[in-house]
Structure formats: C-alpha cells, structure tokens
Short mmCIF file of the C-alpha atoms (twelve columns), coordinates in Angstrom:
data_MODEL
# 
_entry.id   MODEL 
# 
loop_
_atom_site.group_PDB 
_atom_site.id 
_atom_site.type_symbol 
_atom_site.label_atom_id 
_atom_site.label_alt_id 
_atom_site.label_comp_id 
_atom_site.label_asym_id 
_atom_site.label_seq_id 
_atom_site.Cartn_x 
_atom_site.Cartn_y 
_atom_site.Cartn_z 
_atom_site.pdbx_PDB_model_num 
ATOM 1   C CA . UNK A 1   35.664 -30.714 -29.154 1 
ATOM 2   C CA . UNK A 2   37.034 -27.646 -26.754 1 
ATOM 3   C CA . UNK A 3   37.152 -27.762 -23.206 1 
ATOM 4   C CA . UNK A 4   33.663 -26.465 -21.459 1 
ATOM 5   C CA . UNK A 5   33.743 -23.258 -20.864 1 
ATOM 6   C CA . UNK A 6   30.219 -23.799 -19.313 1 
ATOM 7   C CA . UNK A 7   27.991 -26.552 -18.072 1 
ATOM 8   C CA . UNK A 8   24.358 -26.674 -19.037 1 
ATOM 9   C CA . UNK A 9   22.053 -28.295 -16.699 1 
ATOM 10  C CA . UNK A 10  18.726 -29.973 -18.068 1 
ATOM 11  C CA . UNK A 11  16.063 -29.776 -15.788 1 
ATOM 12  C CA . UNK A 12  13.022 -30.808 -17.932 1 
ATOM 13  C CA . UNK A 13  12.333 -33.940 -15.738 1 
ATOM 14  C CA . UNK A 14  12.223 -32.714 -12.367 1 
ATOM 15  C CA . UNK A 15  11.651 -28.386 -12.858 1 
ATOM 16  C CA . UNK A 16  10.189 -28.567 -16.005 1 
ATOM 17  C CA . UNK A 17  7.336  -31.041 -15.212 1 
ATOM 18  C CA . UNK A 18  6.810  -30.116 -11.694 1 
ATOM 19  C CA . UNK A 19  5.393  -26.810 -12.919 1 
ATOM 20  C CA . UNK A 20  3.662  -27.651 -15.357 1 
ATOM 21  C CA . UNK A 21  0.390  -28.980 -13.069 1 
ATOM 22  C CA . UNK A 22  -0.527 -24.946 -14.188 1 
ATOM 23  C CA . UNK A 23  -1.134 -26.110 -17.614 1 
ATOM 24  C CA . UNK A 24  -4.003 -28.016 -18.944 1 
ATOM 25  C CA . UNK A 25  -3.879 -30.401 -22.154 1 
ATOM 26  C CA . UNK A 26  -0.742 -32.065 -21.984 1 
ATOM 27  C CA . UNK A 27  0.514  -35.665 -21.452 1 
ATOM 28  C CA . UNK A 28  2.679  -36.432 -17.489 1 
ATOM 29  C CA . UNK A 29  5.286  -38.883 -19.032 1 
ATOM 30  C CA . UNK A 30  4.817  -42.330 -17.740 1 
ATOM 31  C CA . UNK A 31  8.170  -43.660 -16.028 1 
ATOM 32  C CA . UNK A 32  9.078  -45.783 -19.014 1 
ATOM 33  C CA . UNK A 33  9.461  -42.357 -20.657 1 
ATOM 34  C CA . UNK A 34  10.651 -40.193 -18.310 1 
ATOM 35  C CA . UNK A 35  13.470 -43.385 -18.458 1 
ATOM 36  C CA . UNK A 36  13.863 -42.414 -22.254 1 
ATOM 37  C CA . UNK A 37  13.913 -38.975 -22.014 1 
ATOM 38  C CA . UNK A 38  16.909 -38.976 -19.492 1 
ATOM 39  C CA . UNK A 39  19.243 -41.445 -21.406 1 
ATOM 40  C CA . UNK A 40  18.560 -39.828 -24.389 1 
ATOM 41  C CA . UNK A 41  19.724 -36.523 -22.318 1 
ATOM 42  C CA . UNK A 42  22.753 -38.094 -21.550 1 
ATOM 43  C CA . UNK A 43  23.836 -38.558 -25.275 1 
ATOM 44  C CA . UNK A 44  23.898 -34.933 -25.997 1 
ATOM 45  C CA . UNK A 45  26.374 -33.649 -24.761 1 
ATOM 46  C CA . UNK A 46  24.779 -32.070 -21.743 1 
ATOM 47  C CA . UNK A 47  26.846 -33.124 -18.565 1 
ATOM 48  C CA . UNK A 48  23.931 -33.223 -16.416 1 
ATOM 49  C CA . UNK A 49  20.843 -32.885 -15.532 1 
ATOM 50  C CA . UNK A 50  18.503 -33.143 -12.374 1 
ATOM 51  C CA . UNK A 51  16.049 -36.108 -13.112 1 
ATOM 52  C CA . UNK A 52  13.831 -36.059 -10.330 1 
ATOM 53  C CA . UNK A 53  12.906 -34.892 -7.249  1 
ATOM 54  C CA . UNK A 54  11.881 -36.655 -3.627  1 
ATOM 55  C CA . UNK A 55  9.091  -34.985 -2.565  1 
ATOM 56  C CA . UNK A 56  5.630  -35.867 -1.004  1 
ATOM 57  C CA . UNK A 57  4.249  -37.671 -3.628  1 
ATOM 58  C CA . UNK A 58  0.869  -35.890 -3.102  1 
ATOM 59  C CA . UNK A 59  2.305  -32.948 -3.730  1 
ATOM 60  C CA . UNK A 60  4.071  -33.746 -6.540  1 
ATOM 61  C CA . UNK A 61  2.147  -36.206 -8.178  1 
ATOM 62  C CA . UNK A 62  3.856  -35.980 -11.217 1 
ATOM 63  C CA . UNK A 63  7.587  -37.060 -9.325  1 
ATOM 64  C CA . UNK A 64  5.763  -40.030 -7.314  1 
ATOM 65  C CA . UNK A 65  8.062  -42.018 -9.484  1 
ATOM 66  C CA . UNK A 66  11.275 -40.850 -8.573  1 
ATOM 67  C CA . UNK A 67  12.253 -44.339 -6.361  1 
ATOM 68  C CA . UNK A 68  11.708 -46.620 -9.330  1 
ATOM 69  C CA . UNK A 69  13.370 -43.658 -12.116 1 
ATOM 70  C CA . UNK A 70  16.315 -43.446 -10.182 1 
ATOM 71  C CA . UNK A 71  16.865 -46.684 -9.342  1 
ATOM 72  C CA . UNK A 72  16.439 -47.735 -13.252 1 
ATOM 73  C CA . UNK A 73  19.636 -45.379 -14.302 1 
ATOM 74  C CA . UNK A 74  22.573 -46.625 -15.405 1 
ATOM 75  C CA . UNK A 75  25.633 -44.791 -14.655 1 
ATOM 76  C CA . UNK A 76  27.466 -42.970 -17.641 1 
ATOM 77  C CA . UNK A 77  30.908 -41.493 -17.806 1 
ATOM 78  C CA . UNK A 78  30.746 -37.879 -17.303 1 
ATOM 79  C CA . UNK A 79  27.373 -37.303 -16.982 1 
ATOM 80  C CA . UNK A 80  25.263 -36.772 -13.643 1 
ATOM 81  C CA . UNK A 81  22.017 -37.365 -12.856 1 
ATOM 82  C CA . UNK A 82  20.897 -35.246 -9.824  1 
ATOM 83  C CA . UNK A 83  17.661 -34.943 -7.588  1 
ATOM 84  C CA . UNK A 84  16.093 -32.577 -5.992  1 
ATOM 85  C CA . UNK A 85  16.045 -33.027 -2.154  1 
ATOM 86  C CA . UNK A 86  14.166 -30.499 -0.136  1 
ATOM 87  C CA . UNK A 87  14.292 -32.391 3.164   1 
ATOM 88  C CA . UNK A 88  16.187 -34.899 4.874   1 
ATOM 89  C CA . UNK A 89  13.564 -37.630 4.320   1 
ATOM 90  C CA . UNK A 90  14.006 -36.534 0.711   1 
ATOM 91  C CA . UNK A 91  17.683 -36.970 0.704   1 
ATOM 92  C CA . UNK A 92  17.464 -40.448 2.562   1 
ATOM 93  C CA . UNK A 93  15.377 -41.643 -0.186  1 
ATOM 94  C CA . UNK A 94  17.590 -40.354 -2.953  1 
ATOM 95  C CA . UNK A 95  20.530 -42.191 -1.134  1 
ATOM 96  C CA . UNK A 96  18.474 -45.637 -0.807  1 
ATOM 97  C CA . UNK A 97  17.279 -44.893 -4.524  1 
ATOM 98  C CA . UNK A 98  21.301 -44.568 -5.465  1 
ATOM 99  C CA . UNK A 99  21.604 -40.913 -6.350  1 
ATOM 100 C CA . UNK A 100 24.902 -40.091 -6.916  1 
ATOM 101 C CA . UNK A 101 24.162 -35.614 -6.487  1 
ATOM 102 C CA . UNK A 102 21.703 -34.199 -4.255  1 
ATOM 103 C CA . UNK A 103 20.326 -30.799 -4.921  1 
ATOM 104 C CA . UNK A 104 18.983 -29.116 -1.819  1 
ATOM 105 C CA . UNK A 105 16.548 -25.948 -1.913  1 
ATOM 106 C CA . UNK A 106 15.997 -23.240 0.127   1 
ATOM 107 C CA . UNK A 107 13.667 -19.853 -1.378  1 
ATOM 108 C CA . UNK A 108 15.237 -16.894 -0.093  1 
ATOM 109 C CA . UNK A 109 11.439 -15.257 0.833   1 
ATOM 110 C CA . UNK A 110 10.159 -16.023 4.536   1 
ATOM 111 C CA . UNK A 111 6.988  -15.625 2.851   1 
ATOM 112 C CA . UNK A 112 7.409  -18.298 -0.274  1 
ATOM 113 C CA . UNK A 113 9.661  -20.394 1.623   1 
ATOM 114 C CA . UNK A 114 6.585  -21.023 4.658   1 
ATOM 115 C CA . UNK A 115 4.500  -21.997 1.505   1 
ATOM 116 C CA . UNK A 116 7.073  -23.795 -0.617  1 
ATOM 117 C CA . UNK A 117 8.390  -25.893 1.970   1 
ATOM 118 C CA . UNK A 118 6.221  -25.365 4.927   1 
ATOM 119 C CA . UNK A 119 9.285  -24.370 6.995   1 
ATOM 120 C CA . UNK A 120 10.881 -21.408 8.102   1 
ATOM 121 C CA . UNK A 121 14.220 -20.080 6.034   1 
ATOM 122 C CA . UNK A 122 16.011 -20.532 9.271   1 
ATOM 123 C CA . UNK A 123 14.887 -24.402 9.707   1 
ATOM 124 C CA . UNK A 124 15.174 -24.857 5.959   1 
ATOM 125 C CA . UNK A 125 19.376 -23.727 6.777   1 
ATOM 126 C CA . UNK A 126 19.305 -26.195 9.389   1 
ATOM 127 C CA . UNK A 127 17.557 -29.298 6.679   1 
ATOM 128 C CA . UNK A 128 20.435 -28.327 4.129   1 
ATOM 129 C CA . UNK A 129 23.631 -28.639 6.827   1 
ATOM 130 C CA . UNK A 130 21.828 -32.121 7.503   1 
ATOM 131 C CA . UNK A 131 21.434 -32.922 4.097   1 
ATOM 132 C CA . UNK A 132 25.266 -32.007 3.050   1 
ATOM 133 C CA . UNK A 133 26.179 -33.966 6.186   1 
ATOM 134 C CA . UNK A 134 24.234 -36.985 4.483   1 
ATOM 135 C CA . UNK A 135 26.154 -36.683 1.502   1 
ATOM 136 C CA . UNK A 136 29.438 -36.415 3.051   1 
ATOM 137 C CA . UNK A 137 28.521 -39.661 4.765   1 
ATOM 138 C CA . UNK A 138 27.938 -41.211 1.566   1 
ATOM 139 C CA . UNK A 139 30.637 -39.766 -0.687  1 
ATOM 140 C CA . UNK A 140 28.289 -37.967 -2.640  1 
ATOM 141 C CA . UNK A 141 28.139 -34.746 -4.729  1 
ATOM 142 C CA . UNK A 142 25.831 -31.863 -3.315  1 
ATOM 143 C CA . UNK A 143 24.617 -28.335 -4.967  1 
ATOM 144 C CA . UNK A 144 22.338 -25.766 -2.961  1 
ATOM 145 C CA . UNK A 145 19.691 -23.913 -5.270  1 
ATOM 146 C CA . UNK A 146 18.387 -20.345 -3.907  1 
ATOM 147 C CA . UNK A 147 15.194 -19.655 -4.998  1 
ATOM 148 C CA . UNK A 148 13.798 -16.050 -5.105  1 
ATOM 149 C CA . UNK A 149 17.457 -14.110 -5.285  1 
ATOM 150 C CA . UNK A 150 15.725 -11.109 -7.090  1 
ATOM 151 C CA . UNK A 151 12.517 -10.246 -6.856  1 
ATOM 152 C CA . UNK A 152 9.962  -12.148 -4.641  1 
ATOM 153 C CA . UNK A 153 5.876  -11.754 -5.483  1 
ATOM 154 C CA . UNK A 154 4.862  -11.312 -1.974  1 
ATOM 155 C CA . UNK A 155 8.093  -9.606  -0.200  1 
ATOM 156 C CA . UNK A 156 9.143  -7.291  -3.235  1 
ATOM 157 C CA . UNK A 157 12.853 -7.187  -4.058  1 
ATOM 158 C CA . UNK A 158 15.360 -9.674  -2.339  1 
ATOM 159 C CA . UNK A 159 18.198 -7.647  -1.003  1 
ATOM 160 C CA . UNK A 160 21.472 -8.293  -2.001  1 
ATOM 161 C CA . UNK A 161 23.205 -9.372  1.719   1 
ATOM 162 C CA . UNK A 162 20.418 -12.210 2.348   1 
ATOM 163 C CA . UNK A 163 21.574 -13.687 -1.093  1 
ATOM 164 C CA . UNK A 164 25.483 -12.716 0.136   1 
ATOM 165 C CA . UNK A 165 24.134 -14.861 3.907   1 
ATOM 166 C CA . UNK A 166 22.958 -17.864 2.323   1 
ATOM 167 C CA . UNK A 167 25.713 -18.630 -0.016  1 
ATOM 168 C CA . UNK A 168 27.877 -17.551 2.942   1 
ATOM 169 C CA . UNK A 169 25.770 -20.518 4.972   1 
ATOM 170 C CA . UNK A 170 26.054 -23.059 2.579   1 
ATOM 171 C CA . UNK A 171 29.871 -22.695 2.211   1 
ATOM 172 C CA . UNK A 172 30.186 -23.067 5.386   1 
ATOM 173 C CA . UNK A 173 28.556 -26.619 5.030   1 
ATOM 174 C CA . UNK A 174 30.711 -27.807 2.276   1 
ATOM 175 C CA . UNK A 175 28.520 -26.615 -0.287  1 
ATOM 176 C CA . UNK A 176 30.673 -25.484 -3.125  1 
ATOM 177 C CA . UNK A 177 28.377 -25.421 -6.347  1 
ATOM 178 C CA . UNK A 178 25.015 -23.382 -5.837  1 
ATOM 179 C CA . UNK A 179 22.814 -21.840 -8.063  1 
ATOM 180 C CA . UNK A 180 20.704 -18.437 -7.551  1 
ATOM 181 C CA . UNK A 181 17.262 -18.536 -9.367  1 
ATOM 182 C CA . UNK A 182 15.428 -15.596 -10.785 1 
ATOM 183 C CA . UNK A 183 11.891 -17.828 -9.350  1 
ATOM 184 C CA . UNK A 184 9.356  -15.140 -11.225 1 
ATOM 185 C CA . UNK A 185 11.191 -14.692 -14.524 1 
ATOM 186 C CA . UNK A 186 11.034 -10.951 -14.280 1 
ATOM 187 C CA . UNK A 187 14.524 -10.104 -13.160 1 
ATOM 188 C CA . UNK A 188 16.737 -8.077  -15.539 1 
ATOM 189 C CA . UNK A 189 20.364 -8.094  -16.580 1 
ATOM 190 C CA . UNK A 190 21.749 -5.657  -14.912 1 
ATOM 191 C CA . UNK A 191 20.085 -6.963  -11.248 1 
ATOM 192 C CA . UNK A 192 21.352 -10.564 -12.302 1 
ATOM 193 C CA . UNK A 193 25.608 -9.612  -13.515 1 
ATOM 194 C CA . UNK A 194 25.555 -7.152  -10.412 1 
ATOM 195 C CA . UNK A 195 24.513 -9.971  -8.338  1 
ATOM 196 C CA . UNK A 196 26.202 -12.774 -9.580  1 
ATOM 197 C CA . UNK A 197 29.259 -10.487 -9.881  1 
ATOM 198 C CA . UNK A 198 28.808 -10.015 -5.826  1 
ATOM 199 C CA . UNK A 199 28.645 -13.682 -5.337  1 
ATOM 200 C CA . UNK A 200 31.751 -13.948 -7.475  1 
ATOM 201 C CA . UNK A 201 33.724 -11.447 -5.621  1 
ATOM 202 C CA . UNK A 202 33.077 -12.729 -2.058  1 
ATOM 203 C CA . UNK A 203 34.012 -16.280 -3.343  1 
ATOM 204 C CA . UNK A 204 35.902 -16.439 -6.670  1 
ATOM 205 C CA . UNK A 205 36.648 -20.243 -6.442  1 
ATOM 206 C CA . UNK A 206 32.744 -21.100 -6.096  1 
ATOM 207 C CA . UNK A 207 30.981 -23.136 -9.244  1 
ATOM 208 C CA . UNK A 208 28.047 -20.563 -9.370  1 
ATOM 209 C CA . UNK A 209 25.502 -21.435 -11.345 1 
ATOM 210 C CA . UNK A 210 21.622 -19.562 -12.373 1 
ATOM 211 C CA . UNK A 211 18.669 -21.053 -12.770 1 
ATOM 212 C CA . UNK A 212 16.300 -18.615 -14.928 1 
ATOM 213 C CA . UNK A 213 12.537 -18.554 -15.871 1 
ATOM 214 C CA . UNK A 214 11.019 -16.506 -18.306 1 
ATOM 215 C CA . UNK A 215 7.957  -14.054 -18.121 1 
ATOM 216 C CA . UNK A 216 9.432  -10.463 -19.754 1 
ATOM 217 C CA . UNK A 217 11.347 -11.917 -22.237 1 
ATOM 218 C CA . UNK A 218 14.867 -11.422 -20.719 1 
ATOM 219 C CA . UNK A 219 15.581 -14.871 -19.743 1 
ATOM 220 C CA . UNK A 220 18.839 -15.270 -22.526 1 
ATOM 221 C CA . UNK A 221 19.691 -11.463 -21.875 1 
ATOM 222 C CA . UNK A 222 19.802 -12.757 -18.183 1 
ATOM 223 C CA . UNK A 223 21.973 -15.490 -19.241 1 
ATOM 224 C CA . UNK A 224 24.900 -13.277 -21.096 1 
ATOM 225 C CA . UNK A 225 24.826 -10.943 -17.873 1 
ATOM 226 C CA . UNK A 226 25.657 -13.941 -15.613 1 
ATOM 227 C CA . UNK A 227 28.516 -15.166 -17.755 1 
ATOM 228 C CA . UNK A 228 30.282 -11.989 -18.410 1 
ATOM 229 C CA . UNK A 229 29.875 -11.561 -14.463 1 
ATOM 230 C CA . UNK A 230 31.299 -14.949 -13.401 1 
ATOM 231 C CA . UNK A 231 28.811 -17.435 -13.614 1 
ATOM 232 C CA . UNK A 232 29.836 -20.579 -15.274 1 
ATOM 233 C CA . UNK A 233 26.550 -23.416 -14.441 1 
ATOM 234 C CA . UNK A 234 23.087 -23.026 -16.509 1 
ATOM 235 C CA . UNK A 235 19.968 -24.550 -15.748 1 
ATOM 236 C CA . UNK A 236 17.681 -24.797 -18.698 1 
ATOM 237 C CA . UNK A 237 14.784 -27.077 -19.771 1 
ATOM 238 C CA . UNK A 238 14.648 -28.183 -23.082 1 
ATOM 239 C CA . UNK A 239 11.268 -27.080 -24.826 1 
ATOM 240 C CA . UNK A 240 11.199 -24.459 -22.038 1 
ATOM 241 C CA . UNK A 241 8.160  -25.693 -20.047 1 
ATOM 242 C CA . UNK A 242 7.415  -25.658 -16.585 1 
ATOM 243 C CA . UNK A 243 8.739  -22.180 -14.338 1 
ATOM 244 C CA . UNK A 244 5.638  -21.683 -13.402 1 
ATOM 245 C CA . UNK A 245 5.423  -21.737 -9.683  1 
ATOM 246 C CA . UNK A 246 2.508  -20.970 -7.093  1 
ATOM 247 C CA . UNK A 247 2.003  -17.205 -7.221  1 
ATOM 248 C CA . UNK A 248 -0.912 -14.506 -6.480  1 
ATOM 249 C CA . UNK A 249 -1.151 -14.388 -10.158 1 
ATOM 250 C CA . UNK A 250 -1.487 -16.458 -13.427 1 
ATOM 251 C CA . UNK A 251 1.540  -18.244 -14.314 1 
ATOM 252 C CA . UNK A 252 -0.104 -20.117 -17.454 1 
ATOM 253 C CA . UNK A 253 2.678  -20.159 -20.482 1 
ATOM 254 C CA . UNK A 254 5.353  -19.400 -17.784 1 
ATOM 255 C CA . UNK A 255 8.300  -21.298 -18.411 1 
ATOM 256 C CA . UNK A 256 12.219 -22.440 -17.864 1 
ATOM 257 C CA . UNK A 257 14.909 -20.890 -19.966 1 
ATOM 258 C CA . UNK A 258 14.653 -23.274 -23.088 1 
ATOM 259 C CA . UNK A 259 17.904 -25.602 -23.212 1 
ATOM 260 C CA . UNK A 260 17.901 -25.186 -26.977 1 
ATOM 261 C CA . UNK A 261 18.255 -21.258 -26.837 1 
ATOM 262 C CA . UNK A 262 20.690 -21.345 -24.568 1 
ATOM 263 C CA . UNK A 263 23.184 -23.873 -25.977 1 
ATOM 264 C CA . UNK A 264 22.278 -21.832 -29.059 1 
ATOM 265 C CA . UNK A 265 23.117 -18.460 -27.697 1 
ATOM 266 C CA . UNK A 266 26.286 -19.897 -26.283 1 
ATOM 267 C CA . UNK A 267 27.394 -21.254 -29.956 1 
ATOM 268 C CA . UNK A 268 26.998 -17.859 -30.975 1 
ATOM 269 C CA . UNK A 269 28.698 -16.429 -28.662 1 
ATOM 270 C CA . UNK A 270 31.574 -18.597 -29.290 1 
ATOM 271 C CA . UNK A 271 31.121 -19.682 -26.051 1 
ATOM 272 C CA . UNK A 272 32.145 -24.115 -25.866 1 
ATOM 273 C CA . UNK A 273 28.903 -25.785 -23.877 1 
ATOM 274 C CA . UNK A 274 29.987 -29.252 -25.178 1 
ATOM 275 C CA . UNK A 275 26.459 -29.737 -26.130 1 
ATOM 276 C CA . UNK A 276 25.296 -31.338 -29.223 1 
ATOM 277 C CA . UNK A 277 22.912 -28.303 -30.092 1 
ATOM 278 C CA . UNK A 278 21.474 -30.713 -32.806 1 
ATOM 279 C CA . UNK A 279 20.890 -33.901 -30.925 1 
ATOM 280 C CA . UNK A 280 19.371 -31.280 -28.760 1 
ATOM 281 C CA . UNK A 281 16.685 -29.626 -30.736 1 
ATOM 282 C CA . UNK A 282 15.747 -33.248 -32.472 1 
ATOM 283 C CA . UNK A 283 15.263 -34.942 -28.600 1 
ATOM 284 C CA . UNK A 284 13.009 -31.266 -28.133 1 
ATOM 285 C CA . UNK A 285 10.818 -32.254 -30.872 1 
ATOM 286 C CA . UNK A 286 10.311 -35.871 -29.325 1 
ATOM 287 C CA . UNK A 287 9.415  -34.327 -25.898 1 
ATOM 288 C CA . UNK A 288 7.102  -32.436 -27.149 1 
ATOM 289 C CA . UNK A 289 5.792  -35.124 -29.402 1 
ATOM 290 C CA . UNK A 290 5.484  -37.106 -25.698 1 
ATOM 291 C CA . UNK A 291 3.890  -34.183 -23.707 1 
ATOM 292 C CA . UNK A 292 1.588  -32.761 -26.319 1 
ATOM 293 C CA . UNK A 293 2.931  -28.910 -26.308 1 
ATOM 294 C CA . UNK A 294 5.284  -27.854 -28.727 1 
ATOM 295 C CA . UNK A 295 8.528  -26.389 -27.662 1 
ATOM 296 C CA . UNK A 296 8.512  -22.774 -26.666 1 
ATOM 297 C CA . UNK A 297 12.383 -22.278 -27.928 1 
ATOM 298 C CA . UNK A 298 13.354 -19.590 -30.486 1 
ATOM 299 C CA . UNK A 299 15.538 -21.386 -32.258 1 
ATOM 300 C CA . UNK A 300 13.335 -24.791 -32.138 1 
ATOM 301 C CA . UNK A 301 10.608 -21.963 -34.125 1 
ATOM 302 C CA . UNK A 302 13.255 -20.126 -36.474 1 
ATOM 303 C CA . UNK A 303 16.257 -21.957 -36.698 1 
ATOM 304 C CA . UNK A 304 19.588 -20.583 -36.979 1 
ATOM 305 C CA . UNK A 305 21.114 -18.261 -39.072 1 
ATOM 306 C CA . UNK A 306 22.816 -20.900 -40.998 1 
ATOM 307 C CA . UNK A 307 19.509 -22.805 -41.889 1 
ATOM 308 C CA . UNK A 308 18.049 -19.271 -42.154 1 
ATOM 309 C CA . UNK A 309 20.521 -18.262 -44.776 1 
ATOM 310 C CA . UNK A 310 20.389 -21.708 -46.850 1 
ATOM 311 C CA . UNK A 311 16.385 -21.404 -47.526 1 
ATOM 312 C CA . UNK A 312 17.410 -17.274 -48.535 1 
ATOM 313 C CA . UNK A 313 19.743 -18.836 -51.206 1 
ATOM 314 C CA . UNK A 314 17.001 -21.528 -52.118 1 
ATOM 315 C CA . UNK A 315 14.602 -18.625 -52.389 1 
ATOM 316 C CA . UNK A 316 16.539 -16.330 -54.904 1 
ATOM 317 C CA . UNK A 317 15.734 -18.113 -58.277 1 
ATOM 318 C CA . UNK A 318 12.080 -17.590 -57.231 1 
# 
C-alpha cells in the first residue's frame, strides 16, 4: 500500500460517545467493549484514534472508565491510542493510566469555553502549557484541539486572528499537531480552506488537522476544502454519532463526520488514507449492532459505486 497522504483519526470512543447523552434508546458500551471496539480499530488501518477521555466522571459518565480502558491496551506498532485531557488532573491520570498521546482542549468562545470547561480561555492557555510541560516530562506525544474556530452559538462568528492566537500559543508550547473543529457542524467550505489555508501559511511545517460535525450537510464538502488548503489530519467517528454538544438548541441526530464517508471520499479522490475502507464499514455494522443505532454513513446506506454498479448488471436480465 502507498504512503499516507492523510491520517484519519477515529474518535467514536471518546467524541462519539460523549455526545451522545443527547440521544435516547441506545446501549453505553460496557468497558469489555469499548476494549473490543478499540483493538478492532487498530486492525484497520486507521493510525489512531483517541480512546478516551479523563474527565469528571460525573460529568462524563459514560468515560468513568477511562483508568481501567487505558490501562487494558496493549501497545501496537504504528498505531496510537490518545486521550482527551482537558486539565492537568486529567493529564496526570492519563500518564498514571499509561497514555502514550495527550490531547488537550481549549473552545475558542469565552462564552462556551466558561461552560465547557468552567474556566476562562485565558486559564484554559495556561492548563494546556502545563499539560505539554507534563508530556515533555514524560516523553510523550501531545495535540491541541480548538473547538469553536468558525461559528460559535452564543458569540456568532469566530474571527479569524483568535484562531491565528491560539495556534500561535500552542506553538509556542511545543505543540506541533492541532486540530481546528467546526463544534456546530454548520461551517461551510469556503470559511473552512480559507481558514485552514491561514493556519497553513503562518506555519507550513505544522500537522494541522480538522475535526468536523455535521448539521447542514457539508461535513465531507468541509473535508475536500481542508485538504486542498493544507490540512493533512481527519477526525471522524465511525457510524457518525455523537457531535452533539450542549447548545441553546436541539442537537438530537447531530453527529461526527462518519469515518466510513470519509475514508470513502478519500478513495475516490485518489487520495491514500491507508485505511482498510472494508474492515471499516464491517467493524461500523458491529458498533452499531453494540449501541443499538444504525450508522448514519452514506456509504454504510448506499454503498459504493462499484457495489452500486454490480447489482445494475445483476438487474439487466430482469
């Protein structure tokens, strides 16, 4: 198989279920599952993923298990398993747990950030240069994820130089691979290439990747904007659940950009992901076997072209 020219980054176990507490009807994996559902990640193809997250456990009920999950994981050969660490507290766990990649999150909204994370944007800058100084301790890899870098619910449109400050910030701490999240799924392509093609401009060496939801159907159109504009990391959730975070308005059916669409897209494209898109679409159907909510992907509902032209053929002596 080709060289990468992308990486896809599965977020179904932290992201994906984390949001879904807005649904009703559906299964929380128990550990032993959430253990399944990560190794089985890890055989296809994808070269990462972010497992878990260390947060309050009664806030995120749902992660409470992150300790023992982590802790379970073996190590594999090019593949990472990442967590989510929105505090220090959170980051000292992850390193007791044996987390080889903290993520750390900021939400570039004063307004979403005070109710996300209960801090300011200016101590949440201070948590993150204390959590990449934990990892440098510790030889350990670090991202930074920006969430609200287009369009914020309560604060209306993010301005480009606050996006521009932060990644500016993080760099500054070490921080070399970050990832700028359209939080609301209702950005479009030309606000995402024009500002990942700002990010890319400032700092052309940086690993930058998105993380999308989808509510207006321009998730994947998001997606071909940020590549043609520089952006080489994708965070996706395979089935594409979850996205749905607290806002002033329904967020039922809200989700991540589905993993399977994605690779898909990017196979299209001629684009190499390195992902299995098959192993992919048959672990989709087992998750949502697990969860009770079947995926939301295009391709997991239609196929692709090549399945769709086979049952054409079939069809024509009929």
């Amino acid at each position: 198989m080709a060289t990468p020219e992308v990486r896809i980054v599965e977020v179904l176990l932290r992201d994906g279920l984390q949001t879904m507490l807005h649904e009703q009807d559906w299964h929380v994996p128990t550990t032993d599952e959430k253990f399944y559902i990560a190794e089985q990640v890890a055989q296809t193809g994808i070269p990462e993923q972010e497992v878990t997250g260390f947060v309050h456990p009664k806030v995120i009920p749902m992660l409470a298990d992150a300790d023992e999950l982590v802790r379970r994981l073996p190590q594999h050969e090019n593949f990472v398993n990442r967590a989510l660490v929105p505090n220090v507290r959170g980051a000292e766990r992850a390193v007791e747990a044996g987390c080889t990649k903290l993520s750390a999150l900021i939400v570039n909204s004063e307004t979403y950030n005070r109710k996300n994370a209960n801090m300011s944007i200016a101590e949440n800058i201070e948590q993150v240069r204390l959590i990449a100084e934990i990892a440098e301790q510790h030889g350990l890899e670090i991202d930074a994820s920006v969430g609200m870098c287009f369009l914020c619910p309560y604060e209306g449109p993010i301005s480009e130089s606050s996006v521009l400050d932060l990644v500016d910030q993080f760099t500054s701490f070490g921080i070399h691979d970050i990832a700028i999240a359209d939080s609301i799924g209702m950005a479009n392509p030309r606000l995402v290439g024009g500002r990942v093609a700002a990010i890319m401009k400032r700092w052309p060496d940086l690993v930058l990747g998105v993380h999308l939801h989808e509510r207006t159907g321009m998730a994947l159109a998001n997606v071909v904007a940020a590549y043609e504009n520089g952006a080489t990391s994708f965070e996706s959730c395979i089935g594409g659940y979850g996205g749905g975070i607290a806002m002033p308005v329904s967020v039922k059916g809200m989700g991540n950009v589905p993993t399977e669409d994605v690779v898909h897209l990017f196979r299209e494209m001629g684009v190499e992901t390195g992902v299995d898109l098959d192993k992919v679409r048959a672990l989709s159907d087992e998750v949502a076997q697990i969860i009770g909510i079947p995926s939301r992907a295009r391709v997991a509902q239609y196929g692709t072209y090549e399945e769709f032209h086979e049952l054409s053929k079939a069809s024509l002596p009929h």
